[in-house]
N, C-alpha and C positions, 0 to 999 in steps of 0.2 A: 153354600160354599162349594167351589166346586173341587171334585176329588184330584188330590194330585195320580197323574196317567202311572204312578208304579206301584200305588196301591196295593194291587191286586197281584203281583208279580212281588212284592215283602210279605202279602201273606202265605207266600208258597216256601217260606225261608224262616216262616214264623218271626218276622222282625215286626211285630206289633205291639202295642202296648195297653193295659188293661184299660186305662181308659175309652180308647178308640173303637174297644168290641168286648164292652160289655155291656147288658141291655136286658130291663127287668121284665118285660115281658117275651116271649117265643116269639111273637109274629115280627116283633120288632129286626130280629136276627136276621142278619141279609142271605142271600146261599151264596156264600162265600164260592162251592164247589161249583156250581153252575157259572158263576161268575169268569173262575178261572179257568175254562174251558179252551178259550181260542191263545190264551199262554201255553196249555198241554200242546195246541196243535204247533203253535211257534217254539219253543221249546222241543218238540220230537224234531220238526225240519234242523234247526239249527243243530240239533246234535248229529244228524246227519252229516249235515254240512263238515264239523268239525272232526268226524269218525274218518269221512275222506280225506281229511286234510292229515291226517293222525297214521292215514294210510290201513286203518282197519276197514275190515269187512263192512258196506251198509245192511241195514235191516230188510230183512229178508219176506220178498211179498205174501208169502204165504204163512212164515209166524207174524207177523205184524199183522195180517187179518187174524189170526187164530187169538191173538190177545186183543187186540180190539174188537172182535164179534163176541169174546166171552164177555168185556166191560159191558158190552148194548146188552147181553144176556141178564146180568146181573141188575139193569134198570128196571127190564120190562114188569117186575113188580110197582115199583112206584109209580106206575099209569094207571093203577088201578086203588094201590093203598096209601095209607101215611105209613113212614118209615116205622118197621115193630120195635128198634130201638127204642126210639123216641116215645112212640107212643107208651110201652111199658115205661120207658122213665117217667114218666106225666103220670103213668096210672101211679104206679109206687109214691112217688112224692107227694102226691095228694094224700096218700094216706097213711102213711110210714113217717113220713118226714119228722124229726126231733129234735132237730137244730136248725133254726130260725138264721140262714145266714146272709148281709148284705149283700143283694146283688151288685153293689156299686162300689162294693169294698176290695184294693187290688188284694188284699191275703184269701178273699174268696175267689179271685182270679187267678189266680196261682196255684190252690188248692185243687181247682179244677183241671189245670192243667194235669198238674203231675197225679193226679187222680184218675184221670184219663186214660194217660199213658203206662200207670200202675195197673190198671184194669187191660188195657190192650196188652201188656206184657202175658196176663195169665190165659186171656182167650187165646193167642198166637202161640201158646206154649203148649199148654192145650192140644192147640192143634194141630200139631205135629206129636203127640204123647197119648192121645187118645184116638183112638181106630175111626170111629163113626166121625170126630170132629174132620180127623185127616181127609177123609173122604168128600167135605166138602172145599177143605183150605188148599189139596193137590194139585187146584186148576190152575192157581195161582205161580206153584214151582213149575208149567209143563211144561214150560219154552227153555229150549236148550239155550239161546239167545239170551243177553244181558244187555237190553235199551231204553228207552221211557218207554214204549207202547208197550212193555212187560209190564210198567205200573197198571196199567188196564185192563189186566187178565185178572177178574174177579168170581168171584164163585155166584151163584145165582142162592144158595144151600147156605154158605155160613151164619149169612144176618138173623136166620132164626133160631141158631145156637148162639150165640156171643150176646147177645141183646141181655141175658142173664148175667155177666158177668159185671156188667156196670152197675147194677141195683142198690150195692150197698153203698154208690155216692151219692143215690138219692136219698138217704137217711139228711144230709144236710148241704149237700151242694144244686143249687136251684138250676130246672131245665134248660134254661135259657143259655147259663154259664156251662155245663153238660153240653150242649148242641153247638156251639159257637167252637168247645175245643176239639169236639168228636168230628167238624168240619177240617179244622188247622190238623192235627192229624193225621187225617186222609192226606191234606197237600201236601205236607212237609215228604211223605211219604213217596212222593211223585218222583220230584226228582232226584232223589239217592238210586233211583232205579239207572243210573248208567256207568257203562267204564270212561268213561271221558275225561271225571275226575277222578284223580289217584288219591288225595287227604285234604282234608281238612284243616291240618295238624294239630296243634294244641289240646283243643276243639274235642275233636277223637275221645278224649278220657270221658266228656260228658255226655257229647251228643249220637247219636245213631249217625251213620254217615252212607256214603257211597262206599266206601272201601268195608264199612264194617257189613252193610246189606249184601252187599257180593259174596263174602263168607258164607252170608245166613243161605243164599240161593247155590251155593254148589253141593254136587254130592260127592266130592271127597269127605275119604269117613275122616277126618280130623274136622270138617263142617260140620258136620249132621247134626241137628239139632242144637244148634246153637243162632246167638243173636236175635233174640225175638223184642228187641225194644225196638218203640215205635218212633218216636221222636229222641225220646233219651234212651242212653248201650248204660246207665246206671246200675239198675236193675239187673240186665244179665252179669254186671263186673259183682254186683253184691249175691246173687245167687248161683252163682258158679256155672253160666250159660255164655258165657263170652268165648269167643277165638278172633284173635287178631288173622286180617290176610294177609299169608303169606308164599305157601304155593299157587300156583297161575289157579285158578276156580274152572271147575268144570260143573257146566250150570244143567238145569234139568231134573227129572226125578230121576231115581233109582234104575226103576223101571221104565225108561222112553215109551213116549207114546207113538202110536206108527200111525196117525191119522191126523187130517186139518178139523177135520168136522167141530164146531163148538161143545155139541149136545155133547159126543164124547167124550170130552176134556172136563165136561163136564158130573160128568155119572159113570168113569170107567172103573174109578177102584170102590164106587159105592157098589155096582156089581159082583166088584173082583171078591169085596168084603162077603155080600151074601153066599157068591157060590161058598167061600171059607166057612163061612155061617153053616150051611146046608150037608156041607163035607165033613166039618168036622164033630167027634163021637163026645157026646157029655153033655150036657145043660151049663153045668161052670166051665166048661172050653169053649161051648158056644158066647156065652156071656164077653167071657173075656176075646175071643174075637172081634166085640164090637168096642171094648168099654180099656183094653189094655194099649199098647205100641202096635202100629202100621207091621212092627218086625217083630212082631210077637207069636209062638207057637208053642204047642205044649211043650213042659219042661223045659223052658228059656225063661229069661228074666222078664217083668214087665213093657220094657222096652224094646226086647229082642239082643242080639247081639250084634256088637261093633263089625266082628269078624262076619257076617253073612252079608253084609255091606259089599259090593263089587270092588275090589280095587281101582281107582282109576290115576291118569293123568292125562296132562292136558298136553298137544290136541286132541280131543277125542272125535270120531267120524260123528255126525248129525243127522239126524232122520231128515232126508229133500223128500221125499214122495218122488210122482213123478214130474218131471222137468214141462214144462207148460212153454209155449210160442209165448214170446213177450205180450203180442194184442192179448193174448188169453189173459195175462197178469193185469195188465192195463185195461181190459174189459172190465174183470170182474170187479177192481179197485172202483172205476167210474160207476159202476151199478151198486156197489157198495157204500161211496160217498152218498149217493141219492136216497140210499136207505137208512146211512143218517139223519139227510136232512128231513124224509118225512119222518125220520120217529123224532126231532125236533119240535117240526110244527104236531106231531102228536102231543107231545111233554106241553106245548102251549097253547090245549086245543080251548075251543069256544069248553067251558064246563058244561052245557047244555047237550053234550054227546052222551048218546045214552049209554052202561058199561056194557051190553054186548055188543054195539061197534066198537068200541075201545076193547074189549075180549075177540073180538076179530082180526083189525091191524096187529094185533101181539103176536097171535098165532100166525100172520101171514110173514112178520117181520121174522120169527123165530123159523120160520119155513127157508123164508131167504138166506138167514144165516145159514143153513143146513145146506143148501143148495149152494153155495159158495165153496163152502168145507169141500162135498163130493165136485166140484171139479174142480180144486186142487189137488183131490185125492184119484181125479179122473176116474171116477168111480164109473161102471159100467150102464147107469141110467143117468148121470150128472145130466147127459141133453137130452132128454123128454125133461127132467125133473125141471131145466132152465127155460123149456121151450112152454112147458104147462105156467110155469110164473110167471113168465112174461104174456101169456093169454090172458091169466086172470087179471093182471093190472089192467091192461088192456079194454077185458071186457067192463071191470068194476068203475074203471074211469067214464067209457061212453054211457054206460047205466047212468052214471050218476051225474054226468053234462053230455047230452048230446050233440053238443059243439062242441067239444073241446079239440083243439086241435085247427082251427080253424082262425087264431087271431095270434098274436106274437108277444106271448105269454110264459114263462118260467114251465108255468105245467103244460103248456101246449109243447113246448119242447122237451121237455120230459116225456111226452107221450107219443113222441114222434121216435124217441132213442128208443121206447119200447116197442114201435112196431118194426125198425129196424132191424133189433133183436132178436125177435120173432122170428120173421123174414130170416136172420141168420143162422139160428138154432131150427126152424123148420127145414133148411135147407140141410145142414149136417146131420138131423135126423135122419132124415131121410137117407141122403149118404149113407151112415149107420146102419139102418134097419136093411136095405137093398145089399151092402156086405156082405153083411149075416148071414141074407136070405141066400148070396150066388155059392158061400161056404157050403152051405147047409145042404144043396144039391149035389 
């Protein structure tokens, strides 16, 4: 039968039904998220569309790469493993398991859901409450921006703390039903990530919304810490974690980050934690450095205090870096799109690739990200550091067809953009370096 075409765009709204996706074995499970992929990409454009029409600001070239290079950061694991979620849920359940419950039955459908989202409540709380947890969930707050490609700034760090958290539904909720809602989830998740929509209405008292995630992402201190449901705002209304919006949100961390770079968005307060680690006197202040609040310091409360919070309001100024020639934005976008598609066809290679060339594109893709970051950040080697990538595609390509380039082919034009680039970045090196050199005299 064939699927009706909004399918996939109802499961981003969670309008599904237990029958339609539930399924007794794991393999059977469709990837829903993969699926829904080219909705994310139609979905961000249209909100564009509509952000102009609204007369707001558009998404900003250089946070829009910073959250979508942290999303590709956060896959590059599953090129190489099964998800640790998953797989611990499967280990657990095979051996824990104590309630036998139908997979075909909707109250086991159900149970999983709000299972799910009960369990996402405490990880995400967590991780803003626990120092070492924040250090990996931070990446997620760092765009001062509030769009869908904010949904795509994921941690690379957290899936191997949270993966604990869900264990105790494998006592009687089967993998299969666990994975199908740990998917819906994620999606539902996607699109609250914008200001586009202002409510829900009604809606609001049960569900997590646009309007209530906005809240969760500002740091005014009447935000902080609040709104950690995933699908359902249930849970923060019964736990005493809720705040309605209602001052304009000023979005971002605490502390702004003053870089594009992904790696750093990625690892700056896990650093920031150790030097605190390193600095400060005691074995139990150290402890509690990792294990207490992000705002936590001797003789404060576990969580820190309200009051050491900035005050703010909105508008507040935004970290731009520095201002880039438009080609430069639209350069790096184009060379960026292409770094999609080959980590694409990576995610669907032949399986017969062995893992240290799959341990290779990783490290060259997480390179490109980085090399991106520095020249948004116009960092002072950004062009050797573009002019060296674009060599090694280059040379890795004719190594591996010495024709290429030669017939009227997707990657013969791929590798014709690369010797362009080359050619354009050797050229500006050079520029660069001959500067330097007439200073210097």
């Amino acid at each position: 039968m064939t699927k009706f075409p909004a399918e996939p765009l109802r499961r981003l709204f969670y309008f599904v039904s237990p029958n339609e996706t539930s399924f007794e074995k794991l393999e059977e499970v469709p990837k829903y998220v993969d699926e829904a992929i080219p909705y994310f990409v139609s979905m961000i454009i249209i909100e564009a569309i509509v952000r102009y029409i609204q007369g707001k600001p558009l998404p900003r070239f250089n946070d829009g790469f910073s959250s979508v290079a942290n999303g590709l950061l956060s896959l590059m694991h599953g090129l190489l493993f099964r998800s640790i979620e998953l797989s611990t849920y499967v280990w657990f359940y095979e051996r824990f398991n104590i309630i036998q419950l139908p997979w075909n039955n909707p109250w086991t459908w159900i149970l999983g859901m709000v299972g799910v989202d009960f369990c996402y409540y405490w990880v995400h709380r967590w991780g803003h409450e626990v120092n070492i947890i924040w250090a990996a969930h931070q990446t997620h707050h760092s765009s001062e921006d509030y769009n869908l490609t904010t949904a795509l700034r994921q941690s690379c760090i957290l899936k191997y703390i949270s993966w604990m958290f869900y264990l105790p539904m494998a006592l009687c909720v089967p993998p299969s039903i666990f994975l199908v809602h740990n998917q819906f989830s994620l999606l539902y998740q996607f699109w609250i990530h914008t200001e586009t929509i202002k409510s829900i209405g009604p809606l609001e008292w049960i569900l997590n919304s646009p309007g209530h995630h906005r809240a969760h992402h500002g740091r005014n201190r009447q935000y902080i810490d609040k709104n950690f449901g995933g699908t359902l705002i249930i849970f923060d209304r019964l736990f005493g974690t809720f705040a309605a919006e209602k001052e304009e949100v000023v979005y971002g961390l605490v502390h702004p980050l003053d870089s594009w770079g992904p790696i750093h968005s990625q690892i700056c307060h896990l650093q920031y934690m150790m030097k605190t680690f390193m600095e400060t006197q005691g074995m139990g202040n150290k402890l509690s450095v990792i294990f207490k609040g992000p705002g936590w310091s001797p003789g404060k409360p576990r969580l820190g205090m309200i009051e050491d919070i900035p005050k703010v309001s909105a508008p507040m100024p935004k970290f731009e870096g520095p201002m880039l020639p438009t080609w430069m934005n639209v350069y790096i976008w184009v060379h960026f799109g292409l770094l999609i598609v080959g980590y694409d066809m990576l995610a669907h290679r032949d399986q017969s690739m062995n893992a240290f060339s799959v341990v290779c594109y990783i490290l060259y893709i997480i390179y490109c990200l980085e090399v991106f970051g520095a020249l948004f950040d116009a960092r002072m080697m950004a062009s050797y550091m573009e002019l060296f990538r674009c060599l090694c595609f280059i040379l890795v390509c004719k190594a591996g067809s010495p024709t290429i380039g030669m017939s009227l082919t997707f990657t013969s034009l791929v590798y014709w953009i690369y010797i362009g680039s080359a050619i354009l970045w050797g050229y500006l090196t050079f520029n660069q370096y001959t500067t330097k050199f007439k200073k210097a005299l």
